[in-house]
N, C-alpha and C positions, 0 to 999 in steps of 0.2 A: 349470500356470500359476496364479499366486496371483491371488485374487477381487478385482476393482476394485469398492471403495466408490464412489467416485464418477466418472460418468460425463459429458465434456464434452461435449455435442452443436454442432457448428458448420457453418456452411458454406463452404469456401475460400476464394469468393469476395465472402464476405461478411464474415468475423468472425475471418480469421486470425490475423490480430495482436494483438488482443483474447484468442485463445485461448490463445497461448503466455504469454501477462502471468499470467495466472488460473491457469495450469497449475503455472506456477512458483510461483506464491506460495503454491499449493494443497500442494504438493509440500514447499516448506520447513515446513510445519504436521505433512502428512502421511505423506510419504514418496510420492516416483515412483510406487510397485509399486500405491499407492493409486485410482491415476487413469488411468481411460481415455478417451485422446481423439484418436488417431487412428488412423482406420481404414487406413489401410495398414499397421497390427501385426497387421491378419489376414490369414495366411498365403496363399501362391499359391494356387490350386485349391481351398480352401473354400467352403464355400457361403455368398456374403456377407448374404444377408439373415438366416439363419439363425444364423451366428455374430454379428450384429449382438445377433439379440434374445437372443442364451443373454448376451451381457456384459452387456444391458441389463436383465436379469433377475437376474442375480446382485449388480446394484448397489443402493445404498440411497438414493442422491441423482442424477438426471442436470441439469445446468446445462445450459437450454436457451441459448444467445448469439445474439439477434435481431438481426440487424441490419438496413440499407435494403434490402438485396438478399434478404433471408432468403428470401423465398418461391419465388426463384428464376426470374423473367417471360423467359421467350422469345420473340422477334418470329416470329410468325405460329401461336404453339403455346401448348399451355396451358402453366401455371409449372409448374415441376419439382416442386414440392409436391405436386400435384395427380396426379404420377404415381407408382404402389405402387410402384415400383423405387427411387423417390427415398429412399437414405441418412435424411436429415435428419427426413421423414415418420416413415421406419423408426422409430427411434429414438426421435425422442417419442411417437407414436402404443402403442410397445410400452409403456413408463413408465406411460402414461395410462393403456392398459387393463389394466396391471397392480396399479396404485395407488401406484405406486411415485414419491415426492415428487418434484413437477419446479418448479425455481425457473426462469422466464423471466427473462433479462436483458436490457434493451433497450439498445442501443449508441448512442451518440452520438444520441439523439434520435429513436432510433427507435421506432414504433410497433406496440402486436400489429395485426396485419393483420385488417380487419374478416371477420365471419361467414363472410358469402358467398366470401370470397377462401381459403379455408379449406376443407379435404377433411372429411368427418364424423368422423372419428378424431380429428379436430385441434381439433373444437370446445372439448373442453375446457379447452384451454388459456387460454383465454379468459376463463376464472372462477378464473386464480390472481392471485394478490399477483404482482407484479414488480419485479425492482430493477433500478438502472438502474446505468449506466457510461459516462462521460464526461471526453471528453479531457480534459477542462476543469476536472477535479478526479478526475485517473486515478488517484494514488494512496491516494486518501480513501474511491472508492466500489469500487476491488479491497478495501481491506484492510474495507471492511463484508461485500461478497462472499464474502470468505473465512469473516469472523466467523460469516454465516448458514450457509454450508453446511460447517465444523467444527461447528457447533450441532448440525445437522442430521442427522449421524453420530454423533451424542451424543460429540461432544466438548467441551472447556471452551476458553471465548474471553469475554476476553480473554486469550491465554496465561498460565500463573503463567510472571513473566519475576523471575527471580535476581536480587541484585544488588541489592536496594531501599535496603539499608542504607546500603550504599556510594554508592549514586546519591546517596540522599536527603542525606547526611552531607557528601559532596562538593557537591554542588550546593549546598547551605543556607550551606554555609562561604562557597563564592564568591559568593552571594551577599550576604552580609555585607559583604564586600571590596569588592563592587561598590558594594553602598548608601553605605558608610564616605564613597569615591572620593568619590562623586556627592556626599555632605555636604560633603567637605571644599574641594570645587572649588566649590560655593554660594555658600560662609563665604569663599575664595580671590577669585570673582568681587565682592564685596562691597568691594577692599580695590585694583581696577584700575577703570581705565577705560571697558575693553574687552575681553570675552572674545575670543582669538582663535577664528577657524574651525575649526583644529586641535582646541583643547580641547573644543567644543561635541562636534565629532566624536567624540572620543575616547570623551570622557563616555558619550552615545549609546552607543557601542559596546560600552561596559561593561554599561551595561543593556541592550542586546541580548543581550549571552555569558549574561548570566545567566539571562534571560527561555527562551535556548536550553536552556542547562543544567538547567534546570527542567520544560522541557516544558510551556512553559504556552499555553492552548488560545486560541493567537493566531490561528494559522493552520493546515491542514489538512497541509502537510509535517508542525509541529512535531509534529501529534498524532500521525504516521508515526512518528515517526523511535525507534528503538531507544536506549535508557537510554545504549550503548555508542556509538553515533552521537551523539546531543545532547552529551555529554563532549567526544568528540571534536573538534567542531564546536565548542562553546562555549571550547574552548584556543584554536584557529585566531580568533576572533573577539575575543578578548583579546588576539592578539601584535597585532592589529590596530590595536583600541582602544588597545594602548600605544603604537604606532608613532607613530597621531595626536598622544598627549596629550604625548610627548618632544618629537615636531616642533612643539608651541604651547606648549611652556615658554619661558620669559625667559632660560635659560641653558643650557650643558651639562647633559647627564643622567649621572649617576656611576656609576659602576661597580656601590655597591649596588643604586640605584633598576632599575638592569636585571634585576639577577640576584632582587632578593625583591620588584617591582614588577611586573616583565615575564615572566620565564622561571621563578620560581616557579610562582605561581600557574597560567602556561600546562601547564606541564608535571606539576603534582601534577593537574590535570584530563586530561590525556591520558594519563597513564598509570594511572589509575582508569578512563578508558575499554579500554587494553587490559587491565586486571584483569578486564575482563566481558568481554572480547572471546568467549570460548566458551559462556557463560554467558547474556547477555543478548540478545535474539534477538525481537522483534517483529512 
């Protein structure tokens, strides 16, 4: 069986959902074979403690996943932490006293559990750095998650992602296109009454597809999202913006205006996103 670098420590009942999100994205970085994180891959009849710590020994990083339940409190008994049998113990306990790097993640708000609520093996953990992970911006603090524990294994993050030329080339064009629009519908409002609602929209929309297509650090999606994703997205947000800016025109929209106004542009940006479809990967 091939060595897991990194090892996820969790507890069912506390951080499973959490742990599949992290698993995965750990996985597209490093590959499956990379990561161990549940304990039911250990065979029938082996000796679960001891198979615990040989995986936990042969890894270079274990992701501890705190959550509210972590410590595991039972009515009328002590918390499952506090018992040597307890999995969760196991495993950071082995990490700690083997030196072996352990990043605490605290889930939705969660806190490290004070001193005293803590077995002596466990105090260590207590004097790491931790990060944190929250629904509330799940996709911004996995992909830093990822970023620290790819580092961690001495890998390179932020990925080298393909594609720059092409991104950068496409998206700079459309936005031109975009700026052009937005001038000439300025210079166009100057010369009515009343802009309609339509074109405000439209306008807007234009400089949204672009702002998309650029990736620029508006918001914690756009900083997500893959070169080959913002492409994508920023076509769909242009068939948009033209739909508006047709329906708040003064008259029909001709046949040109569609095909080199609307379905060019859309389409020279989306299939520039499928040109990185293999390639560009975040």
């Amino acid at each position: 069986m091939a060595r897991s670098r990194i090892f996820i420590s969790y507890r069912r009942d506390d951080a499973a959902g959490y742990s599949h999100a992290i698993h995965d994205r750990l996985a597209d970085h490093l590959g499956g074979d990379q990561i161990f994180m549940d304990v039911h891959d250990i065979a029938p009849g082996a000796d679960f403690a001891r198979r615990l710590r040989d995986v936990v020994q042969g890894c270079e990083v274990v992701v501890a996943l705190i959550g509210k339940r972590w410590v595991g409190e039972r009515e009328g008994q002590p918390a499952r932490i506090h018992d040597e049998r307890d999995w969760v113990r196991i495993e950071v306990a082995e990490a700690l006293r083997r030196g072996i790097r352990v990043i605490p993640v605290l889930l939705d708000g969660a806190r490290l559990p004070a001193a005293e609520d803590l077995p002596d093996d466990l105090q260590g953990l207590r004097l790491l750095n931790c990060m944190e992970v929250r629904t509330t911006r799940l996709d911004a603090d996995v992909r830093d998650l990822v970023g620290a524990t790819v580092q961690a294994v001495g890998g390179t993050w932020p990925p080298v992602e393909p594609g720059a030329r092409l991104h950068a080339a496409v998206g700079g064009l459309y936005t031109l296109f975009a700026g052009g629009a937005l001038v000439l519908g300025l210079i166009a409002s100057a010369f009515v009454d009343e802009v309609s609602d339509h074109t405000f929209t439209g306008l807007l929309g234009l400089m949204l597809a672009a702002a998309v297509a650029l990736r620029l650090p508006l918001h914690n999606k756009l900083r997500a999202l893959s070169r080959e994703q913002a492409l994508k997205w920023a076509a769909g947000l242009h068939l948009g913006a033209f739909v508006m800016l047709a329906a708040g025109s003064s008259g029909e929209t001709d046949v040109a205006s569609v095909l080199f106004l609307g379905l060019l542009p859309a389409g020279l940006l989306y299939l520039s996103s499928m040109g990185m479809r293999r390639t560009a990967r975040v």
